[in-house]
C-alpha positions as CSV (number, residue, x, y, z in Angstrom):
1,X,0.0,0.0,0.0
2,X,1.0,3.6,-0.8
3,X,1.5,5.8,2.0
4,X,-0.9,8.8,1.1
5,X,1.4,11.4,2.1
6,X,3.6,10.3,-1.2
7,X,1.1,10.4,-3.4
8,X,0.9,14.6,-2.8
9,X,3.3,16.9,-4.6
10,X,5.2,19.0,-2.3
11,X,4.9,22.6,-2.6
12,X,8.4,23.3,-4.2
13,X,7.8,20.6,-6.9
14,X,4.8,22.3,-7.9
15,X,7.0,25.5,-8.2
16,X,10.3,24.2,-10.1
17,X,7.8,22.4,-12.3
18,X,5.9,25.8,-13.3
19,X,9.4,27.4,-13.5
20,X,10.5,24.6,-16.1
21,X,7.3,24.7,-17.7
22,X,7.8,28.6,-18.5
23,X,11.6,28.4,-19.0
24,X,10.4,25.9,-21.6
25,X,8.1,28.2,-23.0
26,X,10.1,31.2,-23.0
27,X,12.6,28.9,-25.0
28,X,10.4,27.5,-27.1
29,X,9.2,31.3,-28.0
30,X,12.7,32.6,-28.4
31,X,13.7,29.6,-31.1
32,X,10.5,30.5,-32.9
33,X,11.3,34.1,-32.9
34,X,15.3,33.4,-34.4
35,X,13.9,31.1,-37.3
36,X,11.6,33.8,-38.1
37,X,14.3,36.0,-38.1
38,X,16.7,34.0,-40.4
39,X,13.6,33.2,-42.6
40,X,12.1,36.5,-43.1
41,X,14.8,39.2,-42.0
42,X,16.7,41.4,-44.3
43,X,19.7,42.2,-41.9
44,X,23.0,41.3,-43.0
45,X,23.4,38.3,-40.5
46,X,20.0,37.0,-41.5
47,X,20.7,37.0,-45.3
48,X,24.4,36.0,-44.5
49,X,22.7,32.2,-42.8
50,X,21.2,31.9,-45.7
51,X,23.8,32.3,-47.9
52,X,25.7,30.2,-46.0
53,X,23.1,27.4,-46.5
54,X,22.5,27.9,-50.1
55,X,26.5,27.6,-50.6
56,X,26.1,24.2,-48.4
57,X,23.3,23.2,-50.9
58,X,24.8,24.0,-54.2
59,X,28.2,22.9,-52.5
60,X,26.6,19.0,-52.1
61,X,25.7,19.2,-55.9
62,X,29.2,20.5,-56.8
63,X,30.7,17.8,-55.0
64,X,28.7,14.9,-56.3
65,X,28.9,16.1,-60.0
66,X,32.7,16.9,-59.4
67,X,33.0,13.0,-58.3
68,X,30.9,12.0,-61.1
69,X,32.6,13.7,-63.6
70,X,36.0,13.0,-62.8
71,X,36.6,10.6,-64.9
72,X,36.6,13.3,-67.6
73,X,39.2,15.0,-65.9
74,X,39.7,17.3,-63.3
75,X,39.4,20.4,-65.1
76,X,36.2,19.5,-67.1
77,X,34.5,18.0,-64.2
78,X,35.3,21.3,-62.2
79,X,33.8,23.3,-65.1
80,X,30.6,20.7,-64.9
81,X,30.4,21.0,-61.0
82,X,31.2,25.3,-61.2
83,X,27.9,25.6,-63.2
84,X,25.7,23.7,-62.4
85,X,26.1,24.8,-58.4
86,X,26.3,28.2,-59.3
87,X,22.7,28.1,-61.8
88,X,21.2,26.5,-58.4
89,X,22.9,28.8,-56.0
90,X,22.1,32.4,-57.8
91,X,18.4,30.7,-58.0
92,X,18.3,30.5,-54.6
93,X,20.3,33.5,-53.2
94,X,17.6,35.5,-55.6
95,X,14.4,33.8,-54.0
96,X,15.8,33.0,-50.3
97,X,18.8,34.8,-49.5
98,X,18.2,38.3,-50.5
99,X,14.0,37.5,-50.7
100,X,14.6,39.5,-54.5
101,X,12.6,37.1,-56.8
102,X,10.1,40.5,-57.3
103,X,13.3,42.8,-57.8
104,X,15.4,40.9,-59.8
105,X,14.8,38.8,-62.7
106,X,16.1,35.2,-63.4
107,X,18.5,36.2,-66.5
108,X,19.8,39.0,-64.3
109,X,20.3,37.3,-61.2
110,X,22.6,34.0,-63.7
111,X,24.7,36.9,-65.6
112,X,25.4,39.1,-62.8
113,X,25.8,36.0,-60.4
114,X,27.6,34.4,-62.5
115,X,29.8,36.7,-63.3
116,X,30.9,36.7,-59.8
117,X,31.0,32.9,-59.8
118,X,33.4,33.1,-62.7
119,X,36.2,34.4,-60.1
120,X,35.5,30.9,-58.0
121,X,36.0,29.4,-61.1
122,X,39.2,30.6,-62.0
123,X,40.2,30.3,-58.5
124,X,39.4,26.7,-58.2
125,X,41.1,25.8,-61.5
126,X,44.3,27.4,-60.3
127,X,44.7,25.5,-57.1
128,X,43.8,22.4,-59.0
129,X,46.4,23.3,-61.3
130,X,48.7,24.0,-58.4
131,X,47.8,20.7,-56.6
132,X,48.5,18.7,-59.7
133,X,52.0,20.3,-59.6
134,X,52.6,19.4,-56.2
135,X,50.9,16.0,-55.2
136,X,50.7,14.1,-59.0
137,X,47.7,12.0,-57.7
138,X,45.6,13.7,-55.6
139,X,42.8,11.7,-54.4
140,X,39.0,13.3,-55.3
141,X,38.9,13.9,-51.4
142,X,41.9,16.0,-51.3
143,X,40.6,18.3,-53.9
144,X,37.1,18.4,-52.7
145,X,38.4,19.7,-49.5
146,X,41.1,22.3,-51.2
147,X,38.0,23.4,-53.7
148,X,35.9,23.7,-50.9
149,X,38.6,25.6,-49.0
150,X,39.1,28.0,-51.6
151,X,34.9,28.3,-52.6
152,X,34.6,29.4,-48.9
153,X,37.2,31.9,-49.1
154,X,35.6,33.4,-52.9
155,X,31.9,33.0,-50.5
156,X,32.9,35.4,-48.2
157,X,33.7,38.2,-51.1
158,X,30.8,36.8,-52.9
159,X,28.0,37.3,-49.9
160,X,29.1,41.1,-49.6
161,X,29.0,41.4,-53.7
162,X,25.8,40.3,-54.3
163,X,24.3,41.8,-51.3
164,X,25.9,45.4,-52.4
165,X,25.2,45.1,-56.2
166,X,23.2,42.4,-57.6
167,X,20.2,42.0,-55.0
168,X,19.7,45.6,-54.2
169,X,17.4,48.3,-55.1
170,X,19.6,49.5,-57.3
171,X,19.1,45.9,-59.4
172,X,15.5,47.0,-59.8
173,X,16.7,50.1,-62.0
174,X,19.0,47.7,-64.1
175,X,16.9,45.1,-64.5
């Protein structure tokens, strides 16, 4: 048998456990509120989350066509990889990471974007030129990672291009 006095909740239970419950709340309000934010904001730490996603996105497709292609060659599979990540990535920085799909038309968005992107792509062909001088047989993984290394470096300058002169207000009057 249960001794009655146990089955009662002490007094300071029922107050740590309406303490959690609106710590969880407050929480729960607070992560709501920062997705919103990153979703919907236009401050340059909002749009810069997003661009950081999008580059993970088109990143993944660069990578798997880079692998796929390889056989081609490095340079031609780079070429492969280069465009189609960058067609999905100025897609996406148009619609999500600079919210200018009513500012800034498609064709716009691909030659301006991509005329940024062209800068990655000579980058990247260098160091894979330089990496063939160095290490003869590189495997895919090395150059994945120094690609990746030097497509975050280009990112960076990227983000604060495209935020200053292709998705702006500005774009509207060139468009």
């Amino acid at each position: 048998m249960t001794c009655p006095s146990l089955l009662r909740r002490h007094p300071a239970v029922e107050v740590v456990s309406e303490a959690a419950e609106d710590l969880r709340a407050q929480s729960e309000h607070r992560a709501a509120h920062l997705l919103q934010r990153l979703r919907d904001g236009d401050q340059g730490g909002a749009q810069f989350v997003r661009f950081a996603f999008v580059g993970a996105i088109s990143s993944v497709l660069y990578a798997v066509l880079f692998v796929a292609f390889d056989g081609i060659g490095d340079q031609p599979a780079n070429i492969v990889g280069a465009i189609a990540s960058t067609l999905l990535a100025n897609e996406l920085h148009r619609r999500l990471t600079f919210h200018a799909g009513d500012r800034v038309g498609w064709f716009t968005a691909q030659w301006e974007g991509g005329g940024l992107a062209v800068v990655g792509l000579v980058a990247t062909s260098v160091a894979l030129a330089g990496l063939d001088q160095v290490v003869v047989d590189a495997s895919w993984q090395v150059q994945v990672l120094l690609i990746g290394a030097v497509t975050g470096a280009i990112g960076a300058c990227r983000f604060v291009a495209l935020r200053a002169w292709v998705f702006t207000s500005r774009a509207l009057q060139r468009s």
